[in-house]
Every structure is written in structure tokens, then in C-alpha cells.
N, CA, C and O atoms as a GROMACS GRO file, in nm:
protein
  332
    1UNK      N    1   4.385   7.086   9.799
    1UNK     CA    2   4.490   7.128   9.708
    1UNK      C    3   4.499   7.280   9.699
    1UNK      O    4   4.606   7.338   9.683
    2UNK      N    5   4.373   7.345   9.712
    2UNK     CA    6   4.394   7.527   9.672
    2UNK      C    7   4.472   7.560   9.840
    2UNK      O    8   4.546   7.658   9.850
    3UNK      N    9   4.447   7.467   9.967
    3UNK     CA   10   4.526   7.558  10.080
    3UNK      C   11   4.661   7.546  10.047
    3UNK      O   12   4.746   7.633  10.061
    4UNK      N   13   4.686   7.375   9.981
    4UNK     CA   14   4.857   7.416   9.936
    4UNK      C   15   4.884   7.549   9.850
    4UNK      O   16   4.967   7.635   9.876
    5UNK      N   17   4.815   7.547   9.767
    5UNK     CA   18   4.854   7.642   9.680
    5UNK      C   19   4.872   7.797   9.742
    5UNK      O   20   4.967   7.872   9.720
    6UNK      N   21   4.739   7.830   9.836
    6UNK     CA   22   4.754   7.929   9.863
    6UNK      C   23   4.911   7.946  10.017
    6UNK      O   24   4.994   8.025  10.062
    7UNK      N   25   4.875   7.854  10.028
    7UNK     CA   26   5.038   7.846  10.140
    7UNK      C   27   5.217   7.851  10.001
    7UNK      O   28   5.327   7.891  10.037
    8UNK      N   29   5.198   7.820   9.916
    8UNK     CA   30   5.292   7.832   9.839
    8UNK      C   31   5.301   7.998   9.808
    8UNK      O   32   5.396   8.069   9.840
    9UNK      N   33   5.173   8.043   9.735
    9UNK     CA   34   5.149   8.200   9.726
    9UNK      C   35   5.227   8.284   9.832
    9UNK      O   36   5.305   8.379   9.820
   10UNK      N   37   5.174   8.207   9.955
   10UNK     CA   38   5.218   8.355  10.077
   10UNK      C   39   5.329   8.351  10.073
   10UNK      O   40   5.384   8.460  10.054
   11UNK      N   41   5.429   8.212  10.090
   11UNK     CA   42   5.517   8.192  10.111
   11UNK      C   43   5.652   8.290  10.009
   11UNK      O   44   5.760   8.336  10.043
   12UNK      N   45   5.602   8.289   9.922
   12UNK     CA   46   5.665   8.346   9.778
   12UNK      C   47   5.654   8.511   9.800
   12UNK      O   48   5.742   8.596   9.784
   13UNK      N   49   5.492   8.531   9.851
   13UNK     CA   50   5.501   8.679   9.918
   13UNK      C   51   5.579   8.717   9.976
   13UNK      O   52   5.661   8.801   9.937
   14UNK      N   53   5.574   8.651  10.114
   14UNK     CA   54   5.692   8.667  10.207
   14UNK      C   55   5.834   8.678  10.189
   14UNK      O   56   5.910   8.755  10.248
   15UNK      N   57   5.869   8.570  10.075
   15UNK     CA   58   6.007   8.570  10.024
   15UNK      C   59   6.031   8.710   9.914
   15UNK      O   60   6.136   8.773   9.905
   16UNK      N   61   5.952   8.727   9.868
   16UNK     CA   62   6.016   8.828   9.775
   16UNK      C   63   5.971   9.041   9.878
   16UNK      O   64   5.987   9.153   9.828
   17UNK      N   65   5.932   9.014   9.981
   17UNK     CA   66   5.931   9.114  10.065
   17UNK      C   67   6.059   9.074  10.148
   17UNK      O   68   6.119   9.172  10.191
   18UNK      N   69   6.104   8.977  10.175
   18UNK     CA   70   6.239   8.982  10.247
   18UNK      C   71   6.370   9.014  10.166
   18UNK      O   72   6.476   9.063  10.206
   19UNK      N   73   6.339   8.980  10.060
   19UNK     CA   74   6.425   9.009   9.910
   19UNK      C   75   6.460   9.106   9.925
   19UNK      O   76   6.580   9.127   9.941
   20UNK      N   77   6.350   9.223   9.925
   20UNK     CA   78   6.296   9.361   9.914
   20UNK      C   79   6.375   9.460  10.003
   20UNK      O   80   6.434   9.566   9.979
   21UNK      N   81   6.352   9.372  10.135
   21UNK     CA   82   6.442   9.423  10.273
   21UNK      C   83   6.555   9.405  10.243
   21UNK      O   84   6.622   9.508  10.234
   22UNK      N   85   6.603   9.316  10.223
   22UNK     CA   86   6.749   9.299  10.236
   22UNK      C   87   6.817   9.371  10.152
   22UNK      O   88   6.934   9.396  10.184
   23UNK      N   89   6.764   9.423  10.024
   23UNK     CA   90   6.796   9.484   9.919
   23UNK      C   91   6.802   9.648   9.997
   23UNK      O   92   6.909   9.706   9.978
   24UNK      N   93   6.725   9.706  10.059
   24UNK     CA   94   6.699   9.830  10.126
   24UNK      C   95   6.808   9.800  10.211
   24UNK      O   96   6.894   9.885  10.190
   25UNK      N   97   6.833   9.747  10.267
   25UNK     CA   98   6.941   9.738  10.392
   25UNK      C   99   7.071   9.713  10.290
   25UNK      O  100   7.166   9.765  10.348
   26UNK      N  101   7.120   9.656  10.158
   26UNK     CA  102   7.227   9.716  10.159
   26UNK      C  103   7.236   9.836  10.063
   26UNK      O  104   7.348   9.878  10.035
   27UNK      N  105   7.146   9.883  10.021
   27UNK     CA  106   7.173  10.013   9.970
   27UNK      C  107   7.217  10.122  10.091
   27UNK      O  108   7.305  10.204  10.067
   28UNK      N  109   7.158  10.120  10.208
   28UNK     CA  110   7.191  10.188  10.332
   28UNK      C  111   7.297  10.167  10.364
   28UNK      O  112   7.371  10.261  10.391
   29UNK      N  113   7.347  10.019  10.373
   29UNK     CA  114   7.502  10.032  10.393
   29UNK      C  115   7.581  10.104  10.288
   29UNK      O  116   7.667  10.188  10.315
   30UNK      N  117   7.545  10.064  10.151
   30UNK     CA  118   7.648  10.155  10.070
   30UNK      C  119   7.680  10.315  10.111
   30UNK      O  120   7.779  10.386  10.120
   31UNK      N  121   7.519  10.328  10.134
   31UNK     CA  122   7.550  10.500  10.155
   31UNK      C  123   7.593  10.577  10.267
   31UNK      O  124   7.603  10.700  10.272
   32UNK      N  125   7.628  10.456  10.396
   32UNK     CA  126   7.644  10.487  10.495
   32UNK      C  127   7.778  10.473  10.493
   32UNK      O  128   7.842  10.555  10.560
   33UNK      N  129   7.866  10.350  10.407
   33UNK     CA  130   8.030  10.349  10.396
   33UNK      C  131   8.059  10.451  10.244
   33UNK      O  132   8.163  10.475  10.182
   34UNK      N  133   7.912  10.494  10.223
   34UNK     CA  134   8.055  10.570  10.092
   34UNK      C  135   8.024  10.754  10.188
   34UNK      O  136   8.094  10.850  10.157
   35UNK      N  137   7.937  10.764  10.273
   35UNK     CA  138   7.969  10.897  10.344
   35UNK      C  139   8.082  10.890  10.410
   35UNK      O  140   8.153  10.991  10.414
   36UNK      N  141   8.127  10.755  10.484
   36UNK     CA  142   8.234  10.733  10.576
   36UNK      C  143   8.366  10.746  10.515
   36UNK      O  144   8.475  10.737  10.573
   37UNK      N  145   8.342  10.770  10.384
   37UNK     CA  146   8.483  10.753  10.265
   37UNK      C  147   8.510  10.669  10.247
   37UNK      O  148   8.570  10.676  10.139
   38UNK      N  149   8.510  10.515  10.301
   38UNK     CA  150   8.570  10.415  10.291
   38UNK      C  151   8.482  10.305  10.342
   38UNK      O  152   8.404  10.293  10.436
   39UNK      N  153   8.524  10.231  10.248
   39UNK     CA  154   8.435  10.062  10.270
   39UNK      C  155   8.530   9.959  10.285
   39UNK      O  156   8.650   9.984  10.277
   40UNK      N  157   8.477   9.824  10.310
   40UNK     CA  158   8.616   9.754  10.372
   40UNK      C  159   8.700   9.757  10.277
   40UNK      O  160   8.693   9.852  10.199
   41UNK      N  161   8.825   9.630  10.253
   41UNK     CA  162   8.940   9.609  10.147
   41UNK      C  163   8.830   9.521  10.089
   41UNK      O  164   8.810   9.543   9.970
   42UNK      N  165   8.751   9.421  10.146
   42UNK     CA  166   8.722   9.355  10.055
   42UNK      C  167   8.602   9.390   9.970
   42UNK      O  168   8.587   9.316   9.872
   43UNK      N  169   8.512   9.488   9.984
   43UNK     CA  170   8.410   9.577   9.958
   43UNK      C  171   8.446   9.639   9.833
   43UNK      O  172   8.375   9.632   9.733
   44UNK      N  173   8.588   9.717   9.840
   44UNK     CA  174   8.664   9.781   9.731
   44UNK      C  175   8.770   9.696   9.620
   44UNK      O  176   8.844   9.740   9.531
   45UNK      N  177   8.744   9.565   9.665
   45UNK     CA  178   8.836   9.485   9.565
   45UNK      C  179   8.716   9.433   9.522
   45UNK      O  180   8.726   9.422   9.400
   46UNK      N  181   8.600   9.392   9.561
   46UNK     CA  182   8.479   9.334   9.465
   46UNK      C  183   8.466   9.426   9.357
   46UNK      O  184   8.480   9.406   9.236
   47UNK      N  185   8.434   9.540   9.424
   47UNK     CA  186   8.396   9.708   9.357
   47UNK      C  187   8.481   9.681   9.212
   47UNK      O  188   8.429   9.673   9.100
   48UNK      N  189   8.592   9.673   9.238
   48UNK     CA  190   8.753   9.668   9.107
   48UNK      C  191   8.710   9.599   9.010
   48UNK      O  192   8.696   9.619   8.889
   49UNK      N  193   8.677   9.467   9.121
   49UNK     CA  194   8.690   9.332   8.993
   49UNK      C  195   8.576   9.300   8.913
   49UNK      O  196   8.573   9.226   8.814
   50UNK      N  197   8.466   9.373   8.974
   50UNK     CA  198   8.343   9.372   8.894
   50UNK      C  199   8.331   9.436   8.776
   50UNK      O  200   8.281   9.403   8.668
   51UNK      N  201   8.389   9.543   8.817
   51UNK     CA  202   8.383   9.677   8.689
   51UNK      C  203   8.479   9.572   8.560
   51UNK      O  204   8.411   9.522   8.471
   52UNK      N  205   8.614   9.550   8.558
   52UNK     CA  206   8.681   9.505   8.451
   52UNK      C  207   8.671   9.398   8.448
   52UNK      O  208   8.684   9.332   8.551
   53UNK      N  209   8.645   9.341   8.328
   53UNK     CA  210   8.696   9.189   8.304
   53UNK      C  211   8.862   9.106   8.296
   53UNK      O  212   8.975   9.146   8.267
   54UNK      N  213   8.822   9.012   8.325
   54UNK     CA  214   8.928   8.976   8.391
   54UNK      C  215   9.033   8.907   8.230
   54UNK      O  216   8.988   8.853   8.129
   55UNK      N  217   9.160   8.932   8.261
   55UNK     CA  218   9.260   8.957   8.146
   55UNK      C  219   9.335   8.841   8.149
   55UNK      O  220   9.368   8.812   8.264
   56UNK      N  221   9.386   8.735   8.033
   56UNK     CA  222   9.419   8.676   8.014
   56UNK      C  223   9.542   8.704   7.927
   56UNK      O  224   9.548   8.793   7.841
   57UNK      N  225   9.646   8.614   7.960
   57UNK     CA  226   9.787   8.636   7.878
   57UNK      C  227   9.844   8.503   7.812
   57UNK      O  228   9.862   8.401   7.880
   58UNK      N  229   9.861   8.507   7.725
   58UNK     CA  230   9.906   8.429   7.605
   58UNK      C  231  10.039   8.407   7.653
   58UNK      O  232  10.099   8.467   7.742
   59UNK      N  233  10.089   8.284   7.560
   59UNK     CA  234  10.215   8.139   7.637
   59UNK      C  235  10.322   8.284   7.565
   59UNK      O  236  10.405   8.356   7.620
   60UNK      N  237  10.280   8.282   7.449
   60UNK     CA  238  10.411   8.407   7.365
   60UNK      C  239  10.436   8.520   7.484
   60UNK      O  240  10.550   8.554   7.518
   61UNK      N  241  10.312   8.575   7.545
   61UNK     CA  242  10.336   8.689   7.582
   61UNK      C  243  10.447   8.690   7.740
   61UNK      O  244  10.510   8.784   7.788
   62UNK      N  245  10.434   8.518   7.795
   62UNK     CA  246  10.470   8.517   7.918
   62UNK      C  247  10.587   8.480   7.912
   62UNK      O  248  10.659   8.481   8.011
   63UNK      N  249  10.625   8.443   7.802
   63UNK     CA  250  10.778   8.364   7.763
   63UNK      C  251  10.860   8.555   7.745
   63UNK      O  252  10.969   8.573   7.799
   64UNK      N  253  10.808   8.648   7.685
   64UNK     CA  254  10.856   8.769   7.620
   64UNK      C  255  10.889   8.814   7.731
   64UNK      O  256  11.010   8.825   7.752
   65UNK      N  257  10.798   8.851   7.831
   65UNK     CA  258  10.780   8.876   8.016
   65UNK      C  259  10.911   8.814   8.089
   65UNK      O  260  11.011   8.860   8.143
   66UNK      N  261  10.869   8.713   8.070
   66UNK     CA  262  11.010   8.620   8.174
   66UNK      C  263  11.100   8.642   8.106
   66UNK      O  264  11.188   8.689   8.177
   67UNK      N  265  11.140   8.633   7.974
   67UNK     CA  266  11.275   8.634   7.910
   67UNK      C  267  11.309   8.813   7.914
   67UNK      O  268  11.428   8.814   7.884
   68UNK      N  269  11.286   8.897   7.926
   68UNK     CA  270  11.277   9.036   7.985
   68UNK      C  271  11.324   9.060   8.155
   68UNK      O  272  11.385   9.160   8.194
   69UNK      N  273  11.288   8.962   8.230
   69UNK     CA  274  11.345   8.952   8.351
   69UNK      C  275  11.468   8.903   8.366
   69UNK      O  276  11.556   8.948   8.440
   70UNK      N  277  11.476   8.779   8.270
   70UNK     CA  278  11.587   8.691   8.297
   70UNK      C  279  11.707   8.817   8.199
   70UNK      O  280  11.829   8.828   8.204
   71UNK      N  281  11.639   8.866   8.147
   71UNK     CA  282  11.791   8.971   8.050
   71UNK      C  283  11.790   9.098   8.160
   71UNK      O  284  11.895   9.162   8.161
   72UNK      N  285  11.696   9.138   8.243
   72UNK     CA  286  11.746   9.209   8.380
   72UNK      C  287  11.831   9.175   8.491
   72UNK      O  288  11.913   9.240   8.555
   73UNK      N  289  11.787   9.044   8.497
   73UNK     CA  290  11.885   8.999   8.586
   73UNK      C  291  11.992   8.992   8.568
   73UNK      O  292  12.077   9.023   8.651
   74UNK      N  293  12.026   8.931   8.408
   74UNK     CA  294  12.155   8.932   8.396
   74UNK      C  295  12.211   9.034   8.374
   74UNK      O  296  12.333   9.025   8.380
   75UNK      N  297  12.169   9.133   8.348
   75UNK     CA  298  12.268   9.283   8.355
   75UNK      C  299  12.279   9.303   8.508
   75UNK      O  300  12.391   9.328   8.551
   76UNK      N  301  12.156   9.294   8.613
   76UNK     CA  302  12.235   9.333   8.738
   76UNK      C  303  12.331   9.269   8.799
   76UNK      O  304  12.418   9.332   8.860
   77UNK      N  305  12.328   9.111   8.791
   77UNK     CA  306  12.440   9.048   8.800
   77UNK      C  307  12.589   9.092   8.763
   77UNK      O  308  12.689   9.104   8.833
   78UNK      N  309  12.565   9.111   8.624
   78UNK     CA  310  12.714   9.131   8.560
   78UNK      C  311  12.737   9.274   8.634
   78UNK      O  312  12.855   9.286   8.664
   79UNK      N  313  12.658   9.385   8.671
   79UNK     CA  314  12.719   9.472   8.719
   79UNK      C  315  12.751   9.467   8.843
   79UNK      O  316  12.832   9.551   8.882
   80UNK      N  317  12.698   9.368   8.941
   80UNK     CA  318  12.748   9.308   9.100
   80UNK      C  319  12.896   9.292   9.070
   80UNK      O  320  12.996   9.353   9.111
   81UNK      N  321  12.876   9.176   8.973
   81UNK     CA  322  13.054   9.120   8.933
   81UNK      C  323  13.163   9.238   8.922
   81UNK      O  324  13.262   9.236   8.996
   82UNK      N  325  13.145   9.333   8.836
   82UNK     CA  326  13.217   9.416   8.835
   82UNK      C  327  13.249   9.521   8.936
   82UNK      O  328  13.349   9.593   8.932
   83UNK      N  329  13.159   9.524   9.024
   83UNK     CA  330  13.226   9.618   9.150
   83UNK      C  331  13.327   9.548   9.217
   83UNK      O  332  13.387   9.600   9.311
   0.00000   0.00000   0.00000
């Protein structure tokens, strides 16, 4: 029972030194795409969406929205008509 145990130990060693690595390897990438100026689109849209939380809109607010479009439209319309 202690060789299982000690085979569980290493194993956990091992895993949290690969952790370790992988963690070093992407800090290197960061610093290697933020010298380059630029990181991919999708690199910089994680970047976005992490920082803010994400925004929710109320039934009132989307009815106010659309009914704001629909009273745009109808003014550009009516001014089509009249030319």
C-alpha cells in the first residue's frame, strides 16, 4: 500500500511541475505577443471580455430600443416618399 501511495505522491509531483511549465510558457508568449504589439483577434477579445462583466438588458429597455428604430425608420421612409 505505501508503493501506491508513494506512486500517487510522484505522480502529483510531476503534475504540478508540468502545471508550473506550462504556466512559464504562457507568460513567454504573452511577452513575446505584447513586444510584437499584437496578439491574435481571439487573444484580444478574451483580453475584453474578461476585464467587463457581461451586461444584461431589460424587456422595457429593448421595447424603448426597437420602438426608437421603428420611429427612425419611419421618418426615413416618409422622407424617401417625398422626393
Amino acid at each position: 500500500m505505501t508503493n501506491l501511495a508513494t506512486v500517487v505522491q510522484q505522480l502529483r509531483k510531476e503534475r504540478d511541475q508540468a502545471q508550473k511549465r506550462v504556466e512559464q510558457l504562457d507568460h513567454a508568449l504573452e511577452a513575446l505577443t505584447a513586444v510584437g504589439g499584437r496578439g491574435t483577434t481571439s487573444q484580444r477579445r478574451n483580453r475584453a471580455n474578461a476585464s467587463a462583466p457581461r451586461r444584461t438588458m431589460s424587456a422595457a429597455a429593448r421595447k424603448r430600443i426597437a420602438a426608437a428604430q421603428r420611429a427612425r425608420w419611419a421618418k426615413w421612409k416618409a422622407a424617401q416618399r417625398g422626393k
